[in-house]
C-alpha positions in Angstrom: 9.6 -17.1 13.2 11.8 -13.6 13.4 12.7 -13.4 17.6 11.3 -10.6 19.2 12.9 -7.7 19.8 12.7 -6.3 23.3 13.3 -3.0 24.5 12.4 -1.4 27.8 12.2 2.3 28.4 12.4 4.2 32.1 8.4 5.2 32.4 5.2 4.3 30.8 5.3 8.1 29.4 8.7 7.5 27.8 7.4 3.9 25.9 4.5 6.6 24.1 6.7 8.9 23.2 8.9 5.9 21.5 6.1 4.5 20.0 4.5 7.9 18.6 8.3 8.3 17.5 8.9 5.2 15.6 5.5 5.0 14.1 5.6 8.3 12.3 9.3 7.2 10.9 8.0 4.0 9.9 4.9 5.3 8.3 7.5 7.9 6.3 9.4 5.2 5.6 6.6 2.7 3.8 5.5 6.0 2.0 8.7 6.4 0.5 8.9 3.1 -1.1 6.7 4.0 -2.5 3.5 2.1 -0.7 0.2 3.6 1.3 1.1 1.4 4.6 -1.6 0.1 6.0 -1.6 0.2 10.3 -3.9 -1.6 12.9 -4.4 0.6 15.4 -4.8 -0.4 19.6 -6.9 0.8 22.1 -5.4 2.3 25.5 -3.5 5.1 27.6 0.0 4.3 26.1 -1.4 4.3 22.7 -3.3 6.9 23.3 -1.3 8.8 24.6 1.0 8.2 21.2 -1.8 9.3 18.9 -1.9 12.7 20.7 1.6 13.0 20.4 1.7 12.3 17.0 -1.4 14.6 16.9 0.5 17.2 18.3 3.6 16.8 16.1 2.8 15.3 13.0 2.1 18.1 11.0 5.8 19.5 11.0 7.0 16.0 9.8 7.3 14.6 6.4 4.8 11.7 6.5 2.3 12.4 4.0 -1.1 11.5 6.3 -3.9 11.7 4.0 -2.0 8.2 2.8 -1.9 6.4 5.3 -5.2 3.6 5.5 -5.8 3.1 9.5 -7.8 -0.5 10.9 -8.3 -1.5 14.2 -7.4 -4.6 16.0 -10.8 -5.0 18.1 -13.4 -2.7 19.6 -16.2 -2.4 21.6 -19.8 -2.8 20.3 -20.9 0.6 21.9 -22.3 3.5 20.3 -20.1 5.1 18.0 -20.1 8.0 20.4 -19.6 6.2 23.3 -15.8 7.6 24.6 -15.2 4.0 25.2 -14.9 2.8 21.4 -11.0 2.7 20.4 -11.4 4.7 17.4 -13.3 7.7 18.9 -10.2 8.1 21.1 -7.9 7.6 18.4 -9.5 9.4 15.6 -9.7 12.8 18.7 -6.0 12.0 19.7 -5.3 12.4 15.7 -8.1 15.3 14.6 -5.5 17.6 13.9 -4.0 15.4 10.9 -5.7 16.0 7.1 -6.2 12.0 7.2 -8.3 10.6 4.2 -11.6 9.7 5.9 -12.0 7.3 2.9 -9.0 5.3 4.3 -10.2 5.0 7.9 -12.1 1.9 8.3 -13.1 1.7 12.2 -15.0 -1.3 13.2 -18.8 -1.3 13.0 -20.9 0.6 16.1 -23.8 -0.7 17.7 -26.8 1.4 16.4 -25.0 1.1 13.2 -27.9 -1.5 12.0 -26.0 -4.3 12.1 -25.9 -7.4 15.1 -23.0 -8.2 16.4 -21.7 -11.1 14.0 -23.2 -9.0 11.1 -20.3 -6.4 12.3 -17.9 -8.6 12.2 -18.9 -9.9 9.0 -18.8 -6.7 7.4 -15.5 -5.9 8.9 -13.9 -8.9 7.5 -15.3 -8.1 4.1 -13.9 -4.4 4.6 -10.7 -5.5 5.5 -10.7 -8.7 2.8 -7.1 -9.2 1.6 -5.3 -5.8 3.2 -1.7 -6.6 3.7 -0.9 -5.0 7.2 2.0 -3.1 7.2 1.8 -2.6 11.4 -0.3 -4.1 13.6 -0.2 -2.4 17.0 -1.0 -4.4 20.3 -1.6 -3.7 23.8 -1.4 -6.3 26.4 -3.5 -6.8 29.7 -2.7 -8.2 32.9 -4.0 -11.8 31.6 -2.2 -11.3 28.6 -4.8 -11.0 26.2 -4.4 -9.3 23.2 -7.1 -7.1 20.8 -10.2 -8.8 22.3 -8.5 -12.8 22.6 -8.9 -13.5 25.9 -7.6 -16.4 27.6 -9.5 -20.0 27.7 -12.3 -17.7 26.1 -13.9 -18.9 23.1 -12.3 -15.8 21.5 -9.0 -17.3 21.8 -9.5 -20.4 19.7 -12.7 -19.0 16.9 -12.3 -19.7 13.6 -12.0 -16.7 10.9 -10.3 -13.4 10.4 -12.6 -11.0 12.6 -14.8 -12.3 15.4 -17.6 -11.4 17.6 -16.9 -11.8 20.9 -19.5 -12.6 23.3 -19.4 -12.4 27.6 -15.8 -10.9 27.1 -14.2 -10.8 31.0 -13.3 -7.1 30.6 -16.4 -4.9 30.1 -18.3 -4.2 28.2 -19.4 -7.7 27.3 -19.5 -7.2 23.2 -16.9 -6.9 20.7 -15.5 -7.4 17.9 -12.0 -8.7 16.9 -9.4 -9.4 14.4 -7.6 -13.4 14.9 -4.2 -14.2 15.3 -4.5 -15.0 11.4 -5.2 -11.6 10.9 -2.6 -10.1 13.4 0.3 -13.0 12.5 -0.2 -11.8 9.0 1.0 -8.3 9.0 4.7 -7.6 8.3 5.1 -6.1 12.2 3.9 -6.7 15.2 4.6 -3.6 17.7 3.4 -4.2 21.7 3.4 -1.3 23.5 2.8 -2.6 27.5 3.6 -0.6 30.9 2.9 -1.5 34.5 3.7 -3.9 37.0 0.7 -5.6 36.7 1.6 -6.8 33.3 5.7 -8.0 34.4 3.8 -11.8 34.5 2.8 -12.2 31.3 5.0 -10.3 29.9 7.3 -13.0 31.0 4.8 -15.5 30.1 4.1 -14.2 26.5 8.3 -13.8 26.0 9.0 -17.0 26.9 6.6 -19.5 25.1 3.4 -20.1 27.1 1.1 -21.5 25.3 -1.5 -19.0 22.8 -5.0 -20.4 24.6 -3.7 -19.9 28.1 -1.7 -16.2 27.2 -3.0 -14.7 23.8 -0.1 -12.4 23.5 2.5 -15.5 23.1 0.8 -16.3 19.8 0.8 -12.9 18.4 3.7 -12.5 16.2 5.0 -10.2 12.9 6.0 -11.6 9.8 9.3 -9.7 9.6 9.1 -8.1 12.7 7.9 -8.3 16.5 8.8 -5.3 18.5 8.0 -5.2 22.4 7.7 -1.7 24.0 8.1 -2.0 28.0 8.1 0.6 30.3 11.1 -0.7 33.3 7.6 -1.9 35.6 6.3 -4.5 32.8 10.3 -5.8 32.2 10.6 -6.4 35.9 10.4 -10.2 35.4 11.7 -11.2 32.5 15.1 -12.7 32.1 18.0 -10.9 30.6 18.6 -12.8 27.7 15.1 -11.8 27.1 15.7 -7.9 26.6 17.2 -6.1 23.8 18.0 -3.2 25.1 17.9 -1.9 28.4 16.8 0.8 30.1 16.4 3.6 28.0 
């Protein structure tokens, strides 16, 4: 397994504008391989806060974005207007891009006609042998990751998208991709900010166990790439970090 590569930035706003950054260079990049890459996207401020960026930018840079095929790691089984699904806010952050609609495959809604594991079994038939290119990651104060929580039956299911079921963050339904999903795809980018993260940040970095911290078990083929802002590095080590404050 490839060591992660660590590098913390001076503000939580500073880690969005490096992930916004280094996605749309990647993506161009992949494209000019030449390859449609293939991106999980992640739920939250930081990453939202990218997508708007990126949003806001994209259009004056080279990456061709009606190729680019866009997943998601997890969701909530809400409405598919409810503004707490992960794709609403992404797909709003990104409205001003000419993205293929046709390669935008968010997870299944509730009120789509489908139960919660029938969602999950279409999505793993949707997403059937895609090679990820990038899978993006958040990380929350327990160090879960998409919607594996820890000591949660979600941590330790069988197959390549789950339902999850009494989830301990609301609201109680989702669905989410595996590790064997996530530890397929070439990268693995984290973006994670605040202090309330610095403990399992240091957990996750330093080889806790997968069941008791999700994020330790989440890993890229060729690449894992942590994005902290200087609160979430607070406690790890220095051999730990990459680069430092930036």
């Amino acid at each position: 397994m490839v060591a992660a590569e660590v590098l913390v930035h001076s503000s939580a706003d500073a880690v969005a504008e490096a992930l916004a950054a280094r996605l749309m260079s990647r993506l161009l990049e992949i494209q000019r391989e030449p390859r449609i890459p293939e991106i999980a996207l992640t739920g939250g401020r930081i990453a939202t806060q990218a997508y708007q960026r990126m949003g806001q930018e994209g259009r004056s840079s080279a990456v061709d974005w009606s190729r680019i095929g866009l997943w998601w790691g997890d969701e909530r089984f809400v409405p598919a207007d409810d503004d707490d699904r992960n794709a609403r806010q992404a797909l709003s952050a990104l409205s001003t891009l000419p993205l293929d609609l046709t390669r935008v495959h968010p997870m299944p809604a509730s009120g789509d006609g489908l139960d919660l594991d029938g969602a999950a079994e279409a999505y793993e038939a949707e997403l059937g042998h895609t090679a990820l290119d990038i899978c993006l990651l958040g990380m929350g104060p327990d160090g879960h990751v998409a919607s594996l929580f820890p000591e949660h039956p979600s941590s330790y299911a069988d197959g390549r998208v789950i339902p999850v079921r009494a989830s301990p963050k609301p609201p109680p339904e989702r669905t989410s991709l595996t590790l064997e999903v996530i530890n397929s795809a070439a990268e693995v980018w984290f973006c994670v900010t605040g202090a309330d993260k610095a403990a399992a940040a240091r957990l996750a970095l330093s080889g806790a166990g997968p069941l008791q911290v999700p994020a330790a078990g989440a890993h890229g083929r060729e690449r894992t790439l942590w994005l902290l802002d200087r609160d979430a590095a607070a406690d790890l080590p220095p051999n730990l970090v990459s680069r430092g404050v930036l």
